[in-house]
BABAZA-947883 format. One line per 4 residues: number of its first residue (from 1); their letters; for each residue x, y, z of N, C-alpha, C. Coordinates in Angstrom, 1 decimal, padded with zeros to 4 digits. Example, Ala and Ser with C-alpha at 12.3 -4.5 7.8 and 13.67 -1.06 7.14 Angstrom:
1) AS) 013.2,-005.7,007.8,012.3,-004.5,007.8,013.2,-003.3,007.8 ~ 012.8,-002.2,007.1,013.7,-001.1,007.1,012.9,000.0,007.9 $
//
This chain:
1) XXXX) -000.8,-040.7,-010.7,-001.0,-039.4,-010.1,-000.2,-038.3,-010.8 ~ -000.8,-037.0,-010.9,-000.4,-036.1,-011.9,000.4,-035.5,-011.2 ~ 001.5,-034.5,-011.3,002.5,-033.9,-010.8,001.5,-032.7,-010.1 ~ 001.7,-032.5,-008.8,000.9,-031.1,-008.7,001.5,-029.8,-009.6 $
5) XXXX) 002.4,-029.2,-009.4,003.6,-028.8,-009.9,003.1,-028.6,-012.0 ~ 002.6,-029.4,-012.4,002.1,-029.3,-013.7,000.8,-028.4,-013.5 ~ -000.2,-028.8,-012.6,-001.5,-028.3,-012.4,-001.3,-027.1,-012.2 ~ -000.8,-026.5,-010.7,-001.1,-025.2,-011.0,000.2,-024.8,-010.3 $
9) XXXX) 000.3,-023.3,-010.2,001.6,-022.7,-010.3,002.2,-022.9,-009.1 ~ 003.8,-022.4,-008.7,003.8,-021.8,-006.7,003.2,-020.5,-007.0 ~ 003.2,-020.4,-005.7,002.6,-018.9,-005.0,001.3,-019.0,-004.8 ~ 000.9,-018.1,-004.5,-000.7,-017.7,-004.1,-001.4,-018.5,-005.3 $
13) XXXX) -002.3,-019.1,-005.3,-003.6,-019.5,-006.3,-004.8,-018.9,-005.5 ~ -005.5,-018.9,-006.8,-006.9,-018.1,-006.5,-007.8,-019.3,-007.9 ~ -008.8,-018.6,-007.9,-009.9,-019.2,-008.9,-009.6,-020.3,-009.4 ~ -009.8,-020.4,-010.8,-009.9,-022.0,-011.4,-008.2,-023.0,-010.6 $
17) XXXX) -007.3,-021.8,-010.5,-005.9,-022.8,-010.1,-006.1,-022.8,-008.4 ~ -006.8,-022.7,-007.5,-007.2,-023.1,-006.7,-008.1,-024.3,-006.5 ~ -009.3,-023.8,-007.3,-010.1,-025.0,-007.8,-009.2,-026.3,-008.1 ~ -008.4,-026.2,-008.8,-007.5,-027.5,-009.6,-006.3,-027.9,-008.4 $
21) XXXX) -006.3,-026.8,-007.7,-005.3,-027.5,-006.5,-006.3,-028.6,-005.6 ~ -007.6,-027.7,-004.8,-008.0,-029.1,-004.7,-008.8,-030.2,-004.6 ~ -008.9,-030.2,-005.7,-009.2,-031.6,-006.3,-008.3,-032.2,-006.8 ~ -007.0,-031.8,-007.0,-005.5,-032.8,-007.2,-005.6,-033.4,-005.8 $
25) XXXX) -005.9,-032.4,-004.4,-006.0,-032.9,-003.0,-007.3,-033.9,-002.9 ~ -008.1,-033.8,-003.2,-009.3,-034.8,-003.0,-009.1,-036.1,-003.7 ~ -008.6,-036.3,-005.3,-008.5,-036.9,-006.0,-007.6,-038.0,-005.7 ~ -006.6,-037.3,-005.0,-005.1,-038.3,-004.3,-005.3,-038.5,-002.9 $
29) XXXX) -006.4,-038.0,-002.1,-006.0,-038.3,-000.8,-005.2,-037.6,000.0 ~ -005.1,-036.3,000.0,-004.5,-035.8,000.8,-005.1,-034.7,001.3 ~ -004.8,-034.4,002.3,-005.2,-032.9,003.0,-004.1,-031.8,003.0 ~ -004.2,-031.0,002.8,-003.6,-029.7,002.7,-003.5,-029.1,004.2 $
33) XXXX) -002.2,-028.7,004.7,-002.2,-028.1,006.4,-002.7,-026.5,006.2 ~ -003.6,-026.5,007.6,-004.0,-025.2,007.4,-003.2,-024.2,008.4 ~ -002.6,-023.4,008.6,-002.1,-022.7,009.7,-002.2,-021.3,009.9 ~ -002.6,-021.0,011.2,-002.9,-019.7,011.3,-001.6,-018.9,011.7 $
37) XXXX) -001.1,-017.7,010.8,-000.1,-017.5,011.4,-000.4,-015.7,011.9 ~ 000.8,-015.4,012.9,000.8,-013.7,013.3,001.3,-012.7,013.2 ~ 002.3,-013.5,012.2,003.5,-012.2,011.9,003.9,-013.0,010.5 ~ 005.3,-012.1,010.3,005.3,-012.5,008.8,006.3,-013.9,009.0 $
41) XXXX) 007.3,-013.8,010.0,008.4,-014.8,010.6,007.2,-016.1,011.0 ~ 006.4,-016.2,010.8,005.5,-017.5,011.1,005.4,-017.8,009.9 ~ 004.6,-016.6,009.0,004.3,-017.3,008.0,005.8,-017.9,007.1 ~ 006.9,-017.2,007.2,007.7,-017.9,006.8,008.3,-019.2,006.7 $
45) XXXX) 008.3,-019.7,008.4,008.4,-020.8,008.8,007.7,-022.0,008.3 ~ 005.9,-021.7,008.1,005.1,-022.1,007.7,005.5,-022.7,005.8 ~ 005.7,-021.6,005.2,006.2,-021.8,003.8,007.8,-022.4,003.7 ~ 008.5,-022.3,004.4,009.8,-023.1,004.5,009.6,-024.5,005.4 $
49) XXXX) 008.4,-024.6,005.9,008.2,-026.3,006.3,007.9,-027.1,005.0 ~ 006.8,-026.4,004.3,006.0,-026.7,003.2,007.2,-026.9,001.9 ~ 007.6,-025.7,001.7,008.9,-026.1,000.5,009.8,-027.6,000.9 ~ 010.1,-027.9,002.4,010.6,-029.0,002.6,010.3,-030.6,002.2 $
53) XXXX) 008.4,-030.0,002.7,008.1,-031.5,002.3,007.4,-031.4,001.1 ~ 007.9,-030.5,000.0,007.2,-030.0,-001.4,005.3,-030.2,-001.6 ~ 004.9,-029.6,-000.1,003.4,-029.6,-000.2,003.0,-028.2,-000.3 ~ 001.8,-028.3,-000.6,001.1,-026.9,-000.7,000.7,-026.9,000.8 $
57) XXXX) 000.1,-025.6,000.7,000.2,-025.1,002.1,-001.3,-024.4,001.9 ~ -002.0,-024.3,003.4,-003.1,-023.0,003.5,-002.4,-022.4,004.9 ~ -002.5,-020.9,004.6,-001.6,-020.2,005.3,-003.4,-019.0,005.6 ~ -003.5,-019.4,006.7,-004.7,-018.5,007.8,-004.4,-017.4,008.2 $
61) XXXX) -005.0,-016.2,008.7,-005.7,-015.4,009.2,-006.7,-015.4,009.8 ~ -006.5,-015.0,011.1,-007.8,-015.2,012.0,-007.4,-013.4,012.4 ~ -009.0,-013.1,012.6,-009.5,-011.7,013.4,-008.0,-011.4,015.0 ~ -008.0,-012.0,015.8,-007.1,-011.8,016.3,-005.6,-011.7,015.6 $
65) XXXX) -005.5,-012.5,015.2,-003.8,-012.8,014.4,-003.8,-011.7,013.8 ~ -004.4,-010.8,012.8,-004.8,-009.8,012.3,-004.4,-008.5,012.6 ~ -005.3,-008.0,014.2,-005.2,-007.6,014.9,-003.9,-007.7,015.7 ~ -003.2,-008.7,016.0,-001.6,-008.4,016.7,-000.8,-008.3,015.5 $
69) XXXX) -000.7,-008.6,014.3,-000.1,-008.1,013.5,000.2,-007.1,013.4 ~ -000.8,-006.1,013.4,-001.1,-004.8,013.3,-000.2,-003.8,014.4 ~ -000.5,-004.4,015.6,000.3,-004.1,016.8,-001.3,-003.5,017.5 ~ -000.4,-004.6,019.0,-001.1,-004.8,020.0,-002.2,-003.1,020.6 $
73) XXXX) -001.1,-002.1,020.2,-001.1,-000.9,020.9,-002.5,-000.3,020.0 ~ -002.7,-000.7,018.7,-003.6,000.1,017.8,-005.2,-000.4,018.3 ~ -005.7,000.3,018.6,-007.1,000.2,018.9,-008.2,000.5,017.9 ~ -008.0,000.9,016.6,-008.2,001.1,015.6,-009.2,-000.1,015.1 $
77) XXXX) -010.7,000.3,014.9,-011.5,-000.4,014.7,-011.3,-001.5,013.0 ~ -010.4,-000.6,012.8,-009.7,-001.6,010.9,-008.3,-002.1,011.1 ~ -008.1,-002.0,012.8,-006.7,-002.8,013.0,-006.3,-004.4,012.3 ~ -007.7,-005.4,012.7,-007.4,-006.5,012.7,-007.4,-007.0,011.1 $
81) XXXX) -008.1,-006.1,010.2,-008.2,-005.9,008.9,-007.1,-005.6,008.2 ~ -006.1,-004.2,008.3,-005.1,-003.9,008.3,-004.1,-004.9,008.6 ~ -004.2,-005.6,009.5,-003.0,-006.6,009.9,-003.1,-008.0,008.9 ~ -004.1,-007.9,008.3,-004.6,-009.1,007.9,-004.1,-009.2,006.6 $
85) XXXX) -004.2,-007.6,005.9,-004.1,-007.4,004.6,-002.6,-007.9,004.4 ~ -001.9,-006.8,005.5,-000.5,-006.9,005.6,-000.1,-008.3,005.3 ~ -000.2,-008.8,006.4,000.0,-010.8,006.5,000.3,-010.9,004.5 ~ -001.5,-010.8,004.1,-001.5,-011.3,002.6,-000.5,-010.5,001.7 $
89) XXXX) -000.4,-009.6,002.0,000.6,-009.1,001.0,002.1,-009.2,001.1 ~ 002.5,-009.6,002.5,003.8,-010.2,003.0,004.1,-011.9,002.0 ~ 002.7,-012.3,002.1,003.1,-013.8,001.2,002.8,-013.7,-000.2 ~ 002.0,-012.9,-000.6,002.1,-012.3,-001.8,003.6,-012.5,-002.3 $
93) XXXX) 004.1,-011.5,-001.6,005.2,-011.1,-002.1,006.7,-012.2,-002.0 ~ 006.4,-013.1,-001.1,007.5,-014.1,-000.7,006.8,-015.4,-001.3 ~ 006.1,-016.0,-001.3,005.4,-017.2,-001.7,005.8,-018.0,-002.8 ~ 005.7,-017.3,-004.1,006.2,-018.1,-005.5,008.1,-018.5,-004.9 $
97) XXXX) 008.6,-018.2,-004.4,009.7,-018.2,-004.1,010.0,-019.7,-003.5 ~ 009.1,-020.1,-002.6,009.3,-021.1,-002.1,009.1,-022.7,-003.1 ~ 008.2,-021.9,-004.2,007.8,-023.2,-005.2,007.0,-024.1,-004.8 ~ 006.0,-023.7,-004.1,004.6,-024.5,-003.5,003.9,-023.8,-003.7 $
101) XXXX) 002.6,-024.4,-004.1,001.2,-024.0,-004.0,000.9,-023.2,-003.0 ~ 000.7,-022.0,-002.5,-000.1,-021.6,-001.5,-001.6,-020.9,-001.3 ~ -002.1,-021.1,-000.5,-003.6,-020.7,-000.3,-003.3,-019.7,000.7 ~ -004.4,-018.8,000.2,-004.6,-017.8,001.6,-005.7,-017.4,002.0 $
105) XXXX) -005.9,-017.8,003.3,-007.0,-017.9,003.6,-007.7,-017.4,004.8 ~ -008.7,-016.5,005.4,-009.4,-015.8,006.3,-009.9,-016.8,007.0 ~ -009.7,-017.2,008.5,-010.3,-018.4,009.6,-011.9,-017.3,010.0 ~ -012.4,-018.5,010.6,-013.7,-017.9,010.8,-013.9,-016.8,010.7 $
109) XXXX) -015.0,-016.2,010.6,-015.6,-014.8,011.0,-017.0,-014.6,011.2 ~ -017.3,-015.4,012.9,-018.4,-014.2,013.4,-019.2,-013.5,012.9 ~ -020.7,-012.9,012.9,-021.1,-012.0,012.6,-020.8,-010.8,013.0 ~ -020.2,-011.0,014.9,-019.9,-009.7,015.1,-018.4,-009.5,014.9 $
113) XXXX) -017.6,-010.2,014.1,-016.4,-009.8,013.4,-016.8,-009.4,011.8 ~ -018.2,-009.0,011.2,-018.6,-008.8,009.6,-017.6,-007.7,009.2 ~ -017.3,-006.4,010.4,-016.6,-005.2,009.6,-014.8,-005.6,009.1 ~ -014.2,-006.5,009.9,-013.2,-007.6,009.6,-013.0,-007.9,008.3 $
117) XXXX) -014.4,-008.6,008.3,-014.3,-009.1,006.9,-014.6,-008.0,005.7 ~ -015.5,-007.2,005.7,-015.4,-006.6,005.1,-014.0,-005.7,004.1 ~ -013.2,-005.5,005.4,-012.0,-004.8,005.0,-011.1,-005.6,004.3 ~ -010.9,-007.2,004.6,-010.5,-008.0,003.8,-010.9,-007.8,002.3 $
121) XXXX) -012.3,-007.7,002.1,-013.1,-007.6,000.7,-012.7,-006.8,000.0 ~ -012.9,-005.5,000.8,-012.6,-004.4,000.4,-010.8,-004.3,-000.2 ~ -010.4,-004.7,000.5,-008.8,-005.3,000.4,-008.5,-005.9,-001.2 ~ -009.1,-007.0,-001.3,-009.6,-008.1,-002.1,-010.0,-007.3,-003.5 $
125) XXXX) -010.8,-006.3,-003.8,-011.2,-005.5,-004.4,-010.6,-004.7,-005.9 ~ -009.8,-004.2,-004.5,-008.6,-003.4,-004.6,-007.4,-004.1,-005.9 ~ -007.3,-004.9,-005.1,-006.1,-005.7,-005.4,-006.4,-006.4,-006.7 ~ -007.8,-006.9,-006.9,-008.3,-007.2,-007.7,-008.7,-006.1,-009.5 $
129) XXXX) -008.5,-005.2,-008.8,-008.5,-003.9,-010.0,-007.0,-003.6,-010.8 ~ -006.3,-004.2,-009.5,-005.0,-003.7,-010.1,-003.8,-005.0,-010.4 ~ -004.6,-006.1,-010.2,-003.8,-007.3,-010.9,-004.6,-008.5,-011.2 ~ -006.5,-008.6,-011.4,-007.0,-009.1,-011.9,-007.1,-010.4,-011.4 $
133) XXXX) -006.9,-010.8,-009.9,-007.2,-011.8,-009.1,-007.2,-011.1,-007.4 ~ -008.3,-011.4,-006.8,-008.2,-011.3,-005.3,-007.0,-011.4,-004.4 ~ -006.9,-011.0,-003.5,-005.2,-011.1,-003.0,-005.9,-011.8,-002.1 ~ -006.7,-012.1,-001.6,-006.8,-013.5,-000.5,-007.4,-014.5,-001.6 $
137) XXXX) -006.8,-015.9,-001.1,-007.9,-017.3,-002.3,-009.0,-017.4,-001.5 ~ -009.6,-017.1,-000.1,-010.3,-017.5,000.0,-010.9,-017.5,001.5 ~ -012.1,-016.9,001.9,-012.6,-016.5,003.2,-013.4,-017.7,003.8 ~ -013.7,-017.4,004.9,-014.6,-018.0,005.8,-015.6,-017.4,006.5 $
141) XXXX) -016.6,-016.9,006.1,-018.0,-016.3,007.2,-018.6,-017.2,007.6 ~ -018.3,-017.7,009.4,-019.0,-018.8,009.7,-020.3,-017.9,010.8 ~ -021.4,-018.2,010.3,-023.0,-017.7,011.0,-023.4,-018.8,011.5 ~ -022.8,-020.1,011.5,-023.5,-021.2,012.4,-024.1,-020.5,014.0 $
145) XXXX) -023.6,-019.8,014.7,-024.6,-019.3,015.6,-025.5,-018.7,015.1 ~ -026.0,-018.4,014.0,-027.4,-017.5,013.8,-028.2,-018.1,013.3 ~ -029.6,-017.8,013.4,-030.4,-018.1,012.5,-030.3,-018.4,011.2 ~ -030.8,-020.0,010.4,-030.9,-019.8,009.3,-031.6,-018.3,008.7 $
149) XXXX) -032.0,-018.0,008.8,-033.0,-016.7,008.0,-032.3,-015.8,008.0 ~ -031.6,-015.6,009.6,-030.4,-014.4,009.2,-028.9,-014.8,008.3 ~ -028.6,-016.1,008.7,-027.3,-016.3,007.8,-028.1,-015.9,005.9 ~ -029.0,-016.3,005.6,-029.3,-016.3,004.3,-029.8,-014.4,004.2 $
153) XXXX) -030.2,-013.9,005.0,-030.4,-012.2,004.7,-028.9,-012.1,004.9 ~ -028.0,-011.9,005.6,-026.2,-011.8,005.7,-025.7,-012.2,004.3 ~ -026.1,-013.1,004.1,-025.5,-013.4,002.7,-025.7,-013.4,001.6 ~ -027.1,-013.2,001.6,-027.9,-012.8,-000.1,-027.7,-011.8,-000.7 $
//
């Protein structure tokens, strides 16, 4: 078995060093923990379990978690998006530190959570112009309630 640690870097992975994280996970048998966290003191905890047992980690956001991030009081239709971004760019910023692999990643999203996600993309974008990889590794738009025909017009 290959060192993970050789394959790809700590901190956030995205693209091919995502890709290569897992399938080092498929390859050996292991599953990677996914955790939704709501503040940044979670996600901490989350990345100081993970440095313990020198695993990679997927560190979630969900529409709600997002949204209390942000604070409970903002009613702000780009609250849960805002909170979300925050989250990512809290582990951005702390992540390589711990010397694990980490993933970041958006928990479901609803069709009627799409403007959510959007703001993540848009987020994603951004971040992408100005350091040449996505600041999230990786979303979730789950349309299992809808129509095939609409999940495929939503996504085409």
């Amino acid at each position: 078995m290959s060192r993970l640690m050789d394959i790809v870097p700590p901190g956030v992975v995205t693209g091919d060093d995502l890709l290569k994280l897992l399938e080092h996970a498929r390859e050996n048998g292991y599953a990677i923990p996914a955790v939704n966290c709501t503040s940044s003191s979670t996600a901490n905890a989350v990345l100081e379990a993970a440095r313990k047992k020198n695993s990679p980690v997927m560190i979630q956001v969900s529409n709600g978690g997002g949204a209390f991030l942000c604070g409970k009081a903002i009613k702000d239709p780009n609250a849960a998006a805002a909170g979300s971004v925050a989250l990512a760019m809290h582990v951005r910023s702390v992540a390589k530190f711990y010397g694990i692999p980490v993933v970041l990643h958006s928990d479901h999203c609803a069709k009627k959570l799409v403007p959510w996600f959007d703001g993540m993309l848009a987020a994603d974008e951004e971040f992408h112009a100005k350091f040449g990889e996505p600041l999230f590794s990786s979303h979730m738009l789950d349309l299992s309630e809808e129509s095939d025909a609409e999940n495929i017009d939503i996504c085409v």
